[in-house]
Wavefront OBJ file of the C-alpha trace (Angstrom):
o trace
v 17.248 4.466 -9.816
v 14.672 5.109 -7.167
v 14.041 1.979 -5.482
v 11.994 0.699 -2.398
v 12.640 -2.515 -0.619
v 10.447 -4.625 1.201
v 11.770 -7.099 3.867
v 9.539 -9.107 5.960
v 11.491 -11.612 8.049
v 11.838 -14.599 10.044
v 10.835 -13.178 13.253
v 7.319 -12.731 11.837
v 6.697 -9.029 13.141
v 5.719 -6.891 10.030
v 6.544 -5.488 7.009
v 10.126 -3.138 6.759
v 9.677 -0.784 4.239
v 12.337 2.227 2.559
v 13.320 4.402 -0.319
v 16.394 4.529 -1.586
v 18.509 6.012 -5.001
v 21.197 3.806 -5.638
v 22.917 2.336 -9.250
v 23.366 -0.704 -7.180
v 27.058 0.007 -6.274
v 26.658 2.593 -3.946
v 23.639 4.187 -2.224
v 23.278 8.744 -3.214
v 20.352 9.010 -1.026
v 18.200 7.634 1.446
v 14.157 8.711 1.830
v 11.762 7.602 3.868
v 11.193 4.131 5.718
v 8.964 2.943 7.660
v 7.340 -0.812 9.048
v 3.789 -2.176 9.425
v 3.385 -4.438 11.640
v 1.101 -8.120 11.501
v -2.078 -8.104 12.354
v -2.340 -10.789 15.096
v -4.370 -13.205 12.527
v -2.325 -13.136 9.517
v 0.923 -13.242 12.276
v -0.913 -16.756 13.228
v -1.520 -17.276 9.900
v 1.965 -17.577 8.904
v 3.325 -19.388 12.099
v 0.961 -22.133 11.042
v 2.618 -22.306 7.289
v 5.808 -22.367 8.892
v 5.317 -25.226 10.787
v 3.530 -26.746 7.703
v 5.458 -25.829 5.003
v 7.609 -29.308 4.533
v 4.925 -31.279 3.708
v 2.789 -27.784 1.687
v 2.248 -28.128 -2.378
v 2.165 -24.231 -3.454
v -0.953 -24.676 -4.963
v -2.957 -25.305 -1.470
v -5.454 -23.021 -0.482
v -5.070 -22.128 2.894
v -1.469 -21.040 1.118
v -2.583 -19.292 -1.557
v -5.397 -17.016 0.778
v -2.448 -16.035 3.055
v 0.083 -15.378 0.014
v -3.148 -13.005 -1.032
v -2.953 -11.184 2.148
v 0.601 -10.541 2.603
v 1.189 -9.523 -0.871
v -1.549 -6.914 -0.366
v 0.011 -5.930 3.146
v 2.986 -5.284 1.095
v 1.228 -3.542 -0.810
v 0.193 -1.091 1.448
v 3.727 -0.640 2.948
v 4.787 0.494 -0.737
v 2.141 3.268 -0.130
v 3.161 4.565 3.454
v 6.205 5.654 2.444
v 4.485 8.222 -0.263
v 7.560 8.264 -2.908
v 7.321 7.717 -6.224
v 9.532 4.989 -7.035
v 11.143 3.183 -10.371
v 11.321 -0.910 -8.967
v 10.386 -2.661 -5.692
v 12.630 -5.280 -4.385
v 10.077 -7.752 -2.691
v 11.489 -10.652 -0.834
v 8.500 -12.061 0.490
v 8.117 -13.837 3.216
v 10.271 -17.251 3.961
v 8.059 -20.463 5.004
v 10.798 -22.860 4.282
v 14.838 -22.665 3.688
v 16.791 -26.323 2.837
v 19.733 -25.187 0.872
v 21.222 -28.793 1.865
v 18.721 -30.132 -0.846
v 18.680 -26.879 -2.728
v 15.522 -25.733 -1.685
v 14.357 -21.831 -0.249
v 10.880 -21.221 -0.762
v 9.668 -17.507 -0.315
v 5.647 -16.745 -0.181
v 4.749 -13.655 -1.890
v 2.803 -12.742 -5.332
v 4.832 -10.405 -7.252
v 2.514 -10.192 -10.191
v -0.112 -9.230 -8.277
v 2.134 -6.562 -6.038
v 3.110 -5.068 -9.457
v -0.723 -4.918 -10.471
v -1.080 -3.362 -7.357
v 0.943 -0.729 -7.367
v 1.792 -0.527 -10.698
v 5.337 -0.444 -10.677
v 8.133 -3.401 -11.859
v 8.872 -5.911 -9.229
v 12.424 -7.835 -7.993
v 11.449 -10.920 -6.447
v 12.664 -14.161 -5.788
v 16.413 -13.465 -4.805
v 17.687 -16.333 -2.972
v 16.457 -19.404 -5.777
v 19.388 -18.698 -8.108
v 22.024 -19.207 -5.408
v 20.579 -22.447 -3.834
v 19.781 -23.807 -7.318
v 24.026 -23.001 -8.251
v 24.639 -24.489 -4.574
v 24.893 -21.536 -2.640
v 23.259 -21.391 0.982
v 20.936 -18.505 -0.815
v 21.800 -16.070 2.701
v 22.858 -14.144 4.183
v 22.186 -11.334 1.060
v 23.028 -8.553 2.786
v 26.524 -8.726 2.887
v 27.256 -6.807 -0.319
v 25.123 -4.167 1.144
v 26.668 -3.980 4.015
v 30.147 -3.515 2.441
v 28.248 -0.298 0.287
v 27.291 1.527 3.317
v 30.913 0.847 5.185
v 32.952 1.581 2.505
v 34.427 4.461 4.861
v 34.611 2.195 7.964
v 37.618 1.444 9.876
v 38.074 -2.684 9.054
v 38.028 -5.416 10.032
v 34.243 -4.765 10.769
v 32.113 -7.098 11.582
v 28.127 -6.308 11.364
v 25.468 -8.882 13.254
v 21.838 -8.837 12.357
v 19.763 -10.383 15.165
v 16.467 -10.993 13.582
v 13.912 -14.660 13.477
v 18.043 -15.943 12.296
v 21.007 -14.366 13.127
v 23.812 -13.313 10.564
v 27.148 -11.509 10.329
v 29.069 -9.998 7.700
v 32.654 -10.025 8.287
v 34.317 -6.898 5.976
v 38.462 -6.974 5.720
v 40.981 -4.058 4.930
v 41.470 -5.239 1.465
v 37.466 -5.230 0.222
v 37.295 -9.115 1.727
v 33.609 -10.247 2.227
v 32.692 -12.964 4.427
v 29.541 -13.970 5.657
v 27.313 -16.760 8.069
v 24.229 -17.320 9.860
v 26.026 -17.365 13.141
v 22.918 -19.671 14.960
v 19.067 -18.789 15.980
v 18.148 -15.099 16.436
v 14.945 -13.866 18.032
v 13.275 -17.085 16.848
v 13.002 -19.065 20.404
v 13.086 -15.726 22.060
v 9.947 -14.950 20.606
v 8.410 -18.111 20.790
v 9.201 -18.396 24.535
v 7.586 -14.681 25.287
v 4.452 -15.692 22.936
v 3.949 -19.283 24.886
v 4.670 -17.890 28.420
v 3.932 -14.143 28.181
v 0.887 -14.214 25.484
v 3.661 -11.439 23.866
v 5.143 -11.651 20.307
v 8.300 -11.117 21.855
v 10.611 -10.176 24.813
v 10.282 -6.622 25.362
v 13.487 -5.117 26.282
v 15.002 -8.548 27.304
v 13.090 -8.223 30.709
v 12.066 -11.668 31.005
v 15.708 -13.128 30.365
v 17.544 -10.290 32.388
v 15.449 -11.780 35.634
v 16.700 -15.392 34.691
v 19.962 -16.996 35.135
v 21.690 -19.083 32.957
v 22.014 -22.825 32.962
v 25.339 -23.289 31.898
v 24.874 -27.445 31.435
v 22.392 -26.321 29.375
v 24.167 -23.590 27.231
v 26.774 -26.200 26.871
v 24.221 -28.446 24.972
v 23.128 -26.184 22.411
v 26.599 -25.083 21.579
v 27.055 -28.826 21.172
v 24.898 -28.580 18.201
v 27.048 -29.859 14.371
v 25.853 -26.609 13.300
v 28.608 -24.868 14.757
v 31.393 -27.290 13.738
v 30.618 -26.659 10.193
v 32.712 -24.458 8.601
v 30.946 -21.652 6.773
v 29.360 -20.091 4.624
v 26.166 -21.196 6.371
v 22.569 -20.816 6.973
v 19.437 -22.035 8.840
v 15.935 -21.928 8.624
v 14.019 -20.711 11.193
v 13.426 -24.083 12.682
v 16.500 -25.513 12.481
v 16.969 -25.361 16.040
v 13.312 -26.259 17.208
v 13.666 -29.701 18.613
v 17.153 -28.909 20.053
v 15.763 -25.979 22.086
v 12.433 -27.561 23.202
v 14.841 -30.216 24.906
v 17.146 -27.327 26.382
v 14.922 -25.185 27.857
v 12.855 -28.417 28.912
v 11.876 -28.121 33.168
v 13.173 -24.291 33.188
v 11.573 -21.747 34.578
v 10.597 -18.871 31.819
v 13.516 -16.231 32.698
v 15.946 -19.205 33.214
v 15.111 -20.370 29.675
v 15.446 -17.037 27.990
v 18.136 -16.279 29.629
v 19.723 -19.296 28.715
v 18.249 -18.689 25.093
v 19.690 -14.850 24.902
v 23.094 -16.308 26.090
v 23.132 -18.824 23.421
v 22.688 -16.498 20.779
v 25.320 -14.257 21.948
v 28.024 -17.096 22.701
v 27.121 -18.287 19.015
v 27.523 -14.998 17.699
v 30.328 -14.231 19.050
v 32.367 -18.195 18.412
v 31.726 -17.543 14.637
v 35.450 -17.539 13.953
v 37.087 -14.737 11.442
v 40.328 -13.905 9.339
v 40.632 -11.450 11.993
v 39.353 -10.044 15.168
v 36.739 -6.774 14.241
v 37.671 -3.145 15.419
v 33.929 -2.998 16.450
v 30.649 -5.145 16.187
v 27.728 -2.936 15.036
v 24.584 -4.441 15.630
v 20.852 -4.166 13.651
v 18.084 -6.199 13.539
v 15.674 -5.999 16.324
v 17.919 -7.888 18.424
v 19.655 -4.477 19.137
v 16.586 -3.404 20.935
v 16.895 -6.430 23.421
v 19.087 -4.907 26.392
v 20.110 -8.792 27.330
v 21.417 -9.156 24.379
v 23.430 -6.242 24.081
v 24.934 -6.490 27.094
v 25.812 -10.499 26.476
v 27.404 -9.389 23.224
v 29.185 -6.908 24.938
v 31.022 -9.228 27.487
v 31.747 -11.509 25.232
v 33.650 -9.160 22.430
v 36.673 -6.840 23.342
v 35.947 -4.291 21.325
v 33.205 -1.919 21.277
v 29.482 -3.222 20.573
v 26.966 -0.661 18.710
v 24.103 -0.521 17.372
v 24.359 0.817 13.463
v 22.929 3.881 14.775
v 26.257 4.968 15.879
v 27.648 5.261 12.157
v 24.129 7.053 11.097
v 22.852 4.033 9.645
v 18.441 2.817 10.487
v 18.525 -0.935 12.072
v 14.776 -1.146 11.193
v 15.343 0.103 7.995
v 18.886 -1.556 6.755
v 17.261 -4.785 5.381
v 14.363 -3.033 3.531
v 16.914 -0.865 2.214
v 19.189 -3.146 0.988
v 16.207 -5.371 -1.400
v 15.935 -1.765 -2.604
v 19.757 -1.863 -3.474
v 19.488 -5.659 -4.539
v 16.550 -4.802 -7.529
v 18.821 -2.251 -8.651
v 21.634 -4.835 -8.808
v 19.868 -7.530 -10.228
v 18.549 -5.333 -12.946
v 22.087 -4.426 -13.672
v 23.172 -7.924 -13.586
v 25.907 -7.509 -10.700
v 25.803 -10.104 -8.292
v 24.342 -10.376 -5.382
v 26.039 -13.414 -3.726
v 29.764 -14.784 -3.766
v 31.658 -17.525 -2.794
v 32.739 -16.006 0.573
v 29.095 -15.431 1.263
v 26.881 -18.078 0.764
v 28.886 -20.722 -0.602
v 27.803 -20.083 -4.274
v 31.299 -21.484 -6.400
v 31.372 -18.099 -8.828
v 29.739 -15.097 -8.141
v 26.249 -15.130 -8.623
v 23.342 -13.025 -9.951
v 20.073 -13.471 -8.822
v 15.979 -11.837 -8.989
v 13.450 -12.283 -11.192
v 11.733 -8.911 -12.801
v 8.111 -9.063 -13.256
v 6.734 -6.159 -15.013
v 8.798 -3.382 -17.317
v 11.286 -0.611 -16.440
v 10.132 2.494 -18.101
l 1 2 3 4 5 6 7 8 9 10 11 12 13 14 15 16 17 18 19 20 21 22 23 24 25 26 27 28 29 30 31 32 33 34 35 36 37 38 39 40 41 42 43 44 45 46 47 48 49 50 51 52 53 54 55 56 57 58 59 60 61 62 63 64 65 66 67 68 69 70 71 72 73 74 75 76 77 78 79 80 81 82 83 84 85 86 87 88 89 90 91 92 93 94 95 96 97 98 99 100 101 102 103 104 105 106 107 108 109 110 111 112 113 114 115 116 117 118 119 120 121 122 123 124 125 126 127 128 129 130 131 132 133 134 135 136 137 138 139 140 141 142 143 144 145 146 147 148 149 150 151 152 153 154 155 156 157 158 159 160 161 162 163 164 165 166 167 168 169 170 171 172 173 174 175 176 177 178 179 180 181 182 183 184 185 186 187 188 189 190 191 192 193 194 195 196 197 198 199 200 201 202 203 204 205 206 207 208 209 210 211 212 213 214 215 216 217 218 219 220 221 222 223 224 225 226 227 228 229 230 231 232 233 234 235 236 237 238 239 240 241 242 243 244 245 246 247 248 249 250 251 252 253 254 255 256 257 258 259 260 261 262 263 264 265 266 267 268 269 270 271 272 273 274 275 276 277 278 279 280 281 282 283 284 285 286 287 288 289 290 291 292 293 294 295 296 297 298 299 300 301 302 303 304 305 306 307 308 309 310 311 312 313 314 315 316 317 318 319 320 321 322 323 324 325 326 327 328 329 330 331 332 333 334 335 336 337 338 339 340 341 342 343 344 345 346 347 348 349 350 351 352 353 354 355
């Protein structure tokens, strides 16, 4: 089927958008992809939800006016990419994720996407994990394990986006996945409090810093990372615990101390067994700090996907794409190894009718 995937995430920077043909088991061609980015007011927009969502009913209006807009800025992604297409995979946009009480809430309007753009719509993948007590992410893993199939194992893939996640792939098909800790979350909102930036270009403002180790120590402290996985966080998870870390520092001591967290999370998530290589994608990739933290920490070599041919601003679009095509088919998208989920599980609601 032709499919295009939509994949706006946690970091809150835009729309990811591609074309793929896939029968949901592997992936026989890859088209176009592209991402639009937030306007600065619906970007605000959904920062406030975020920090509002616990306490939102999905019926409130301030809601339901930014659900409007970002289902139509979907919208218009679909149309960038100028492909004719048989399904969208839309994930929407997540406002709130509490699989401890089995709860993931996604924002998005799928009916009116499909009126839209009159094709059949994919949405709502994570509910069906979280509701059979899964941690409803990471999803990408099976994806992941598609486009590696060739790979040298054990592999181990990191996605640095709002959260970060890693897929741990084995010589003998094994699948393993976590959120490893906080992404580009604090990152961001350090550069957009102290810079007046969305985020931290490059990794300048934490490769001036230095950093505070007591500190580092702290957040690594956190009962997040003595829990075994599978594993995930919302975007928040960390707030409080970072506001009091970064407390009294100066900017580039506190990102740096952020960018070094991440990495020493990333790179404590314990495996079967050590990776051959790390590839890296998200837009974490892009951040030089973080790159080069990752790479002192692992002993093997650290890439960006780009080195096997594969598009870090493109993989998560592309693999919703997949995911449609697989929930359609009825495969599953999640296992046991995963997110938790006790049996593998399908997932994705269809709204609309494949022709």
């Amino acid at each position: 089927m032709r499919a295009i995937g939509l994949m706006s995430g946690t970091s809150l920077d835009g729309i990811d958008t591609a074309w793929i043909e896939t029968d949901g088991e592997r992936v026989s061609a890859f088209g176009p992809a592209a991402t639009v980015l937030y306007d600065d007011g619906l970007r605000a927009d959904l920062r406030r939800i975020l920090n509002l969502a616990p306490g939102l009913a999905s019926d409130d209006p301030f809601l339901r006016q930014v659900e409007s807009q970002l289902t139509r800025e979907h919208a218009l992604a679909v149309t960038v990419l100028g492909r004719a297409a048989d399904v969208i995979g839309f994930h929407g946009q997540t406002i709130l994720h509490a699989p401890d009480v089995r709860r993931t809430w996604q924002i998005g309007d799928a009916a009116l996407l499909s009126h839209i753009t009159r094709l059949p719509v994919v949405h709502d993948f994570r509910s069906a994990d979280v509701a059979g007590g899964g941690q409803g992410a990471p999803l990408v893993p099976v994806f992941h394990a598609a486009l590696a199939r060739e790979l040298e194992k054990p592999l181990l893939i990191v996605n640095i986006g709002g959260v970060a996640n890693a897929t741990w792939l084995g010589p003998k098909g094994e699948i393993m996945a976590c959120d490893t800790g906080p992404g580009n979350g604090p990152l961001d909102d350090l550069a957009q409090k102290h810079l007046g930036q969305p985020y931290d270009k490059d990794g300048a403002l934490a490769a001036t810093g230095n950093i505070d180790q007591a500190r580092l120590r702290e957040l690594l402290a956190h009962p997040f990372f003595s829990r075994p996985g599978p594993k995930s966080l919302d975007r928040l998870s960390f707030a409080s615990v970072v506001e009091s870390a970064t407390a009294g520092l100066t900017p580039p001591d506190a990102a740096a101390t952020l960018a070094g967290f991440i990495c020493a999370a990333i790179s404590q998530t314990p495996w079967p067994a050590p990776p051959k290589q790390v590839l890296v994608t998200g837009g974490g990739r892009h951040n030089v700090t973080l790159m080069a933290g990752l790479t002192a920490r692992f002993e093997v070599p650290v890439r960006p996907v780009e080195a096997v041919g594969w598009n870090g601003d493109a993989l998560e679009a592309q693999c919703f794409a997949f995911l449609a095509v697989r929930s359609l088919r009825g495969l599953p998208l999640s296992f046991p190894a995963t997110t938790g989920v006790p049996t593998p599980q399908t997932g994705g609601r269809l709204y609309g009718t494949i022709l």
